[in-house]
Backbone as JSON, one array per atom type, in Angstrom:
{
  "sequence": "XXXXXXXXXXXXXXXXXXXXXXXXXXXXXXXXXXXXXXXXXXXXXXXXXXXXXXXXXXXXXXXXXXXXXXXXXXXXXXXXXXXXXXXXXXXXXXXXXXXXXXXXXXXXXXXXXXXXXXXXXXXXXXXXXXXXXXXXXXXXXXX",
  "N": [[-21.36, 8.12, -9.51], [-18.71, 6.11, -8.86], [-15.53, 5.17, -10.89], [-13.5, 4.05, -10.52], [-12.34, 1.53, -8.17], [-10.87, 0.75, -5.15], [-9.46, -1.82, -2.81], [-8.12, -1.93, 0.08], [-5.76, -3.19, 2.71], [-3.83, -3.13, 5.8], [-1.54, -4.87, 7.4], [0.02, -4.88, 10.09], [3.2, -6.24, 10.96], [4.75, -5.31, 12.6], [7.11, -4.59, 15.46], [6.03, -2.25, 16.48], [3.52, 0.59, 17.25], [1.86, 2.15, 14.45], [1.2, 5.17, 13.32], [-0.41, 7.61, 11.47], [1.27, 9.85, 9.6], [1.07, 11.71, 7.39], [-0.75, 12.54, 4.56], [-1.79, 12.27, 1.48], [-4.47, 12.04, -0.29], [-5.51, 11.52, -2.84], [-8.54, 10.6, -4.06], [-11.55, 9.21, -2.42], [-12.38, 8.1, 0.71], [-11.0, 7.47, 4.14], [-7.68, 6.84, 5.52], [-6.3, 4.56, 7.66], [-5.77, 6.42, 11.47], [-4.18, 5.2, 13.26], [-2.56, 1.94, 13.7], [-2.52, -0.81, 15.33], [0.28, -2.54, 16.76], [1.22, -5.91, 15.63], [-1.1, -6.24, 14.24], [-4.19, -6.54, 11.9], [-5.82, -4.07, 9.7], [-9.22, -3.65, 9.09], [-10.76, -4.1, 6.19], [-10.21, -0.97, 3.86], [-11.89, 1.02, 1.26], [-10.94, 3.14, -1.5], [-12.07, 4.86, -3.79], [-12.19, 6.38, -6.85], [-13.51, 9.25, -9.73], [-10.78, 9.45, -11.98], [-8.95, 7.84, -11.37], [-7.48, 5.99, -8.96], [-5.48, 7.11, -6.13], [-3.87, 7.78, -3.47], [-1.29, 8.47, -1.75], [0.59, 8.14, 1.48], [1.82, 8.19, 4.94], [3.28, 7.09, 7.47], [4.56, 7.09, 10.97], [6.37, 4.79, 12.89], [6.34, 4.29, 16.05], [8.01, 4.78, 18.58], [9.52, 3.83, 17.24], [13.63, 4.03, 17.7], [16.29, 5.12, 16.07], [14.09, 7.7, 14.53], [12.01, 5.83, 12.37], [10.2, 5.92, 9.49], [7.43, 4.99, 7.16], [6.53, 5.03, 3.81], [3.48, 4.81, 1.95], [1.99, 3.82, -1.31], [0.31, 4.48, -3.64], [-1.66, 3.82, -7.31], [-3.61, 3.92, -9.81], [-4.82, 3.58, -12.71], [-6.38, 4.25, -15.97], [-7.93, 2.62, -18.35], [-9.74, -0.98, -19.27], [-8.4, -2.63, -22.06], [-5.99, -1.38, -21.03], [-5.17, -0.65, -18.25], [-2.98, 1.06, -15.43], [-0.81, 0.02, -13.18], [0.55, 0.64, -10.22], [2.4, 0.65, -7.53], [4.31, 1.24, -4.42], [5.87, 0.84, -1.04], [8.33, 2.08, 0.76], [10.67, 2.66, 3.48], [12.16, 5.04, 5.53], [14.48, 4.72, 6.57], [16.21, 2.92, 4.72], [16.0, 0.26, 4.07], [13.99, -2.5, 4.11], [11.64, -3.67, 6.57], [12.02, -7.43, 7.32], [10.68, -9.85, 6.05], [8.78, -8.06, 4.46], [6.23, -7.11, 2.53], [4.17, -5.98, -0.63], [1.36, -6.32, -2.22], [-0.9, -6.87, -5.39], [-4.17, -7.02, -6.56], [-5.54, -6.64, -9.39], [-6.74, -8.15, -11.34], [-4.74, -8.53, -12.76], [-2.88, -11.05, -14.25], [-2.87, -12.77, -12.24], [-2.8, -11.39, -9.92], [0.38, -9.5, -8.57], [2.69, -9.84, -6.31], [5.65, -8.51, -4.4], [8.25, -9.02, -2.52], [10.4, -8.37, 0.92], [12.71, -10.28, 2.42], [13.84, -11.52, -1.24], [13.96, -8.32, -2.63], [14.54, -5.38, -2.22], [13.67, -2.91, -2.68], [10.64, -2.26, -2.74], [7.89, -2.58, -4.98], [5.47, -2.36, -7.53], [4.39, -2.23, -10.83], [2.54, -2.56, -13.48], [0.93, -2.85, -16.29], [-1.64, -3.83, -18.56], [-4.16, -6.36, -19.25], [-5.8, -5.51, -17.15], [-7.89, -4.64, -13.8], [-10.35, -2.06, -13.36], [-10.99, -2.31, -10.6], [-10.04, -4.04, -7.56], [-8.05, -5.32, -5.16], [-5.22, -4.41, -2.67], [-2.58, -5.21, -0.63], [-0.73, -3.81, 2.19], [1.57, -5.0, 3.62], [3.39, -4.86, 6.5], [6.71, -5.28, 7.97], [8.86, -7.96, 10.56], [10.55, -6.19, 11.19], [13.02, -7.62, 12.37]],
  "CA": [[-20.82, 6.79, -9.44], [-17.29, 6.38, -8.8], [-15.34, 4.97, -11.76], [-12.21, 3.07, -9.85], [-12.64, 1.3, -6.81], [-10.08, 0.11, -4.81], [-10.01, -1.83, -1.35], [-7.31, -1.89, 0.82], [-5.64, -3.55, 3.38], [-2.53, -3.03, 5.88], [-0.8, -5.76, 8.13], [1.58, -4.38, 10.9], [3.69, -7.81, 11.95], [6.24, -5.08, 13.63], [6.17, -3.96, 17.45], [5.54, -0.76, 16.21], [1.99, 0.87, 16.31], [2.1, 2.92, 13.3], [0.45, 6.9, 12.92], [-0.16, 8.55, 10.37], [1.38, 11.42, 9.63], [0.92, 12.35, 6.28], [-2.07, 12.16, 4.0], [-1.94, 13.35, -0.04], [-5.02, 11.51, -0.74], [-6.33, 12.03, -4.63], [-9.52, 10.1, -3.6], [-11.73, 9.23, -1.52], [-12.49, 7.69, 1.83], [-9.74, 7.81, 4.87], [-6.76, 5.77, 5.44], [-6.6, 4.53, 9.04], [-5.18, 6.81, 11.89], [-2.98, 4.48, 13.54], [-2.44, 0.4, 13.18], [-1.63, -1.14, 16.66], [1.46, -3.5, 16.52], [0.92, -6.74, 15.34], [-2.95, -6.24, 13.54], [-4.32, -6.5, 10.42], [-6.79, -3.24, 9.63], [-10.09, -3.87, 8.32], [-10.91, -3.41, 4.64], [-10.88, 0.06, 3.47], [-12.02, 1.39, 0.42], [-10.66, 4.21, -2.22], [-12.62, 5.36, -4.98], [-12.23, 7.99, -7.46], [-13.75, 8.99, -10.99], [-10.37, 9.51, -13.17], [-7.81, 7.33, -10.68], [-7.11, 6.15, -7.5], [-4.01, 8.07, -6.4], [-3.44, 8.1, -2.31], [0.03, 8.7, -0.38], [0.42, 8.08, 2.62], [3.49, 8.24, 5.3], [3.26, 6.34, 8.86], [5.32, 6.6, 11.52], [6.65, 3.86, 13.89], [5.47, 4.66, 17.41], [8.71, 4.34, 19.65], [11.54, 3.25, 16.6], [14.86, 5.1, 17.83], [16.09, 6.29, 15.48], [12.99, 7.32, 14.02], [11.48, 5.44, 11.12], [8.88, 6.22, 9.26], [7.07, 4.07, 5.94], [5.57, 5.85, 2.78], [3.11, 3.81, 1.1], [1.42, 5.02, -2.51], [-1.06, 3.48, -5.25], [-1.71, 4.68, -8.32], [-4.65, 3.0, -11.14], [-5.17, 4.88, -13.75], [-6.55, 3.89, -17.4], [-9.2, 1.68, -19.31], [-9.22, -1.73, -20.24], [-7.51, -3.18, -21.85], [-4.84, -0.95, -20.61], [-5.14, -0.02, -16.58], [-1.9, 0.51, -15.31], [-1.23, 0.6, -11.5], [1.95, 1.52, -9.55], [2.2, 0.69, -6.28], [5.26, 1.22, -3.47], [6.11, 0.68, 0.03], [9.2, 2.86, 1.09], [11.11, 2.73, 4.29], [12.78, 5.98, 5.67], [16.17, 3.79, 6.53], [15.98, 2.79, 3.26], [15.56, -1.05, 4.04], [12.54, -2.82, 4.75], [11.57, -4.74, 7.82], [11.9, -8.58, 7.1], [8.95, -10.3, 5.59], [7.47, -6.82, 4.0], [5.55, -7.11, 1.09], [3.09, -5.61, -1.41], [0.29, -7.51, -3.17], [-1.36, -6.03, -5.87], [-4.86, -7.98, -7.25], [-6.65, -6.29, -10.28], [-6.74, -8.9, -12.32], [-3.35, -8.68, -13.7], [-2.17, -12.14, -14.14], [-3.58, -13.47, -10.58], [-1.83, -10.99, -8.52], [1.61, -9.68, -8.61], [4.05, -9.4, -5.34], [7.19, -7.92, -4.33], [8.65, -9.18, -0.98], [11.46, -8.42, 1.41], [13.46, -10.45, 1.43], [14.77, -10.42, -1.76], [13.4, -7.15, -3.49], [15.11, -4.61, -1.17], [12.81, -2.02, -3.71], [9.14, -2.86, -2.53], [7.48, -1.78, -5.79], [4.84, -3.09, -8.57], [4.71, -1.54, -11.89], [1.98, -3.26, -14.42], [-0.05, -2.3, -16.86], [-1.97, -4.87, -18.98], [-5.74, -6.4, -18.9], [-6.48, -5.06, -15.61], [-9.66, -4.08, -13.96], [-10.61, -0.83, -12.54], [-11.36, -2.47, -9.2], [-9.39, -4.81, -6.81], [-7.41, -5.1, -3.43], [-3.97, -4.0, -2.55], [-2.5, -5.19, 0.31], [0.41, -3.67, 2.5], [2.81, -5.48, 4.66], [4.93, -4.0, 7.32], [7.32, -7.27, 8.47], [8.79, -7.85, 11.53], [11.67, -5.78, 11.72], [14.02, -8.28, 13.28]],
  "C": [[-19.34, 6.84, -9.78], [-16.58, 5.39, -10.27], [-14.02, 3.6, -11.57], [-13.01, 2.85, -8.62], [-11.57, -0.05, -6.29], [-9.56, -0.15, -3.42], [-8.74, -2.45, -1.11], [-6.8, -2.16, 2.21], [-4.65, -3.06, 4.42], [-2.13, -4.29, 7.15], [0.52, -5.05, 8.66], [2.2, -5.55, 11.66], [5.19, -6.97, 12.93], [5.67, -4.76, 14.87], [6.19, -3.01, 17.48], [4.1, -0.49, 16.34], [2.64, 2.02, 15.28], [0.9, 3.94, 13.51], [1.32, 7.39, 12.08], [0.4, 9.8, 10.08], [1.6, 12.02, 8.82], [0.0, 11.86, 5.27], [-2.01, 12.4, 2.33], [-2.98, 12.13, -0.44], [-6.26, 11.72, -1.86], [-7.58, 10.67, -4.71], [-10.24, 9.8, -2.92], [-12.17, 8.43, -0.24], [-11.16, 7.87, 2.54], [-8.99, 6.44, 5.07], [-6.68, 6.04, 7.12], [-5.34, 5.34, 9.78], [-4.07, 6.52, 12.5], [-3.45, 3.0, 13.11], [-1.81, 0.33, 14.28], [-0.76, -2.4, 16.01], [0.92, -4.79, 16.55], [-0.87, -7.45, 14.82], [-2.85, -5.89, 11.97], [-5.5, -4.85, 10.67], [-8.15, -3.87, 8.74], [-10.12, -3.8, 6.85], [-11.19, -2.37, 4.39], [-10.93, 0.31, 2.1], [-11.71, 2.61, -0.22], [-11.58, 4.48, -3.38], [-12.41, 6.65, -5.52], [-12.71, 7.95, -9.04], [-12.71, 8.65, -11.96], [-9.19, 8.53, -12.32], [-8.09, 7.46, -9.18], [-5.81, 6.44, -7.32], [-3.3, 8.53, -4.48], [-1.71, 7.14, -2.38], [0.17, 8.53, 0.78], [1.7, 7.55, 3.48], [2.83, 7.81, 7.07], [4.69, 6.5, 9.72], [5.43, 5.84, 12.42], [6.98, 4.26, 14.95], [6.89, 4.37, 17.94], [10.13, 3.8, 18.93], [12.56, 4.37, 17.13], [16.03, 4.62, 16.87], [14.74, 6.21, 15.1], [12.46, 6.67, 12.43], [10.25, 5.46, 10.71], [8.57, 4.85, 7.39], [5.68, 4.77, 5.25], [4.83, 4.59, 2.19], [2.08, 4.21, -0.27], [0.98, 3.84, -3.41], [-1.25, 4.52, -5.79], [-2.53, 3.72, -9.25], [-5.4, 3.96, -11.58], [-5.5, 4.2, -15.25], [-7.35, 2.78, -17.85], [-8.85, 0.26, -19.49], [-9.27, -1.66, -21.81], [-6.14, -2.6, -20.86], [-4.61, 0.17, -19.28], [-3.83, -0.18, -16.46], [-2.07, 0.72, -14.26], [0.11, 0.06, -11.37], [1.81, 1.38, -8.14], [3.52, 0.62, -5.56], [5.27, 0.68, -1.97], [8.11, 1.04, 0.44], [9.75, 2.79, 2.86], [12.54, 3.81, 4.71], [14.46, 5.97, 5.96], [16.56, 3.17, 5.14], [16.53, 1.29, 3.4], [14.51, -1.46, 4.83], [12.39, -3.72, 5.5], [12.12, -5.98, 7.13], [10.99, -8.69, 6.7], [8.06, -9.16, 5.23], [7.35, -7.21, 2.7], [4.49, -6.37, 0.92], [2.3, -6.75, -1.84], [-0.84, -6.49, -3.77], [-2.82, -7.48, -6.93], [-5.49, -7.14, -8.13], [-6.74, -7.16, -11.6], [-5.57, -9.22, -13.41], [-2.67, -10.1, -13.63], [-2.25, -13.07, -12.86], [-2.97, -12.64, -9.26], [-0.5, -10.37, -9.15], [2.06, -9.1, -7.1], [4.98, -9.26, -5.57], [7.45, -8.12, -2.53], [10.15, -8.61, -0.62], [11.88, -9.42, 2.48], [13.28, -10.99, -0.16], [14.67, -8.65, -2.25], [13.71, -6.66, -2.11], [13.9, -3.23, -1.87], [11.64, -2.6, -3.67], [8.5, -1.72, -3.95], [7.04, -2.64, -6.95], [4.65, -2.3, -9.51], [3.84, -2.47, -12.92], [0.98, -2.55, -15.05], [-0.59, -3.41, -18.36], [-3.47, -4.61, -18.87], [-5.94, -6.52, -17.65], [-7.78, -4.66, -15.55], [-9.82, -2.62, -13.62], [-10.87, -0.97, -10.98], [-10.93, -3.44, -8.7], [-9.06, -4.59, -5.76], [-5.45, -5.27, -3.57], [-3.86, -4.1, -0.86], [-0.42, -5.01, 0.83], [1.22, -4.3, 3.68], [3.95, -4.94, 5.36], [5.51, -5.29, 7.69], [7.34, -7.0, 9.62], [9.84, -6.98, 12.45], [13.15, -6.32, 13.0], [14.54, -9.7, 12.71]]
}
């Protein structure tokens, strides 16, 4: 019996499809192969006994130059004191329009980080969290 469990979303609002092309995933089930342009992905699930801990690097199908988008979770630790870490990275090093994170484990009802303003897509909490929630990633619209 897994110990974390953590379900996961992604929203591509660009005219990109997105593939994967890099995996470091410290748990388990798979993160989807591509994301056609303008879809949400189903719900997937991560689980792991001591942390959930996937990486993961997409690239945008047809951007010239090319751009690619890292995206990474991290929940690690007990209550009271789970902390979880979550990013969204863009290889130009600004993020579409309208990109956001959303992070739910019970931390305070949620916390986001959008673009615009937060040019630095990135959540950082550690508090009375749970061991199990949903994290959802936002690509915008790049325009």
């Amino acid at each position: 019996m897994s110990m974390y469990t953590e379900s996961f979303k992604i929203v591509n609002n660009s005219p990109y499809s997105l593939t994967l092309l890099d995996e470091d995933n410290q748990g388990d089930g798979d993160w989807p192969k591509s994301i056609p342009a303008h879809s949400t992905t189903p719900v997937f699930k991560q689980t792991g006994r001591l942390s959930v801990n996937p990486t993961v690097t997409y690239g945008c199908d047809g951007a010239n130059p090319a751009i690619s988008i890292t995206m990474h979770f991290y929940l690690w630790g007990l209550a009271p004191l789970v902390t979880a870490n979550m990013y969204m990275s863009f290889s130009n090093n600004e993020p579409f329009n309208n990109s956001s994170i959303y992070l739910d484990n019970n931390f305070n009802n949620g916390a986001t980080s959008s673009y615009p303003p937060d040019t630095s897509l990135e959540i950082k909490t550690t508090g009375n969290g749970s061991s199990t929630g949903n994290a959802i990633f936002t690509v915008g619209s790049n325009g």
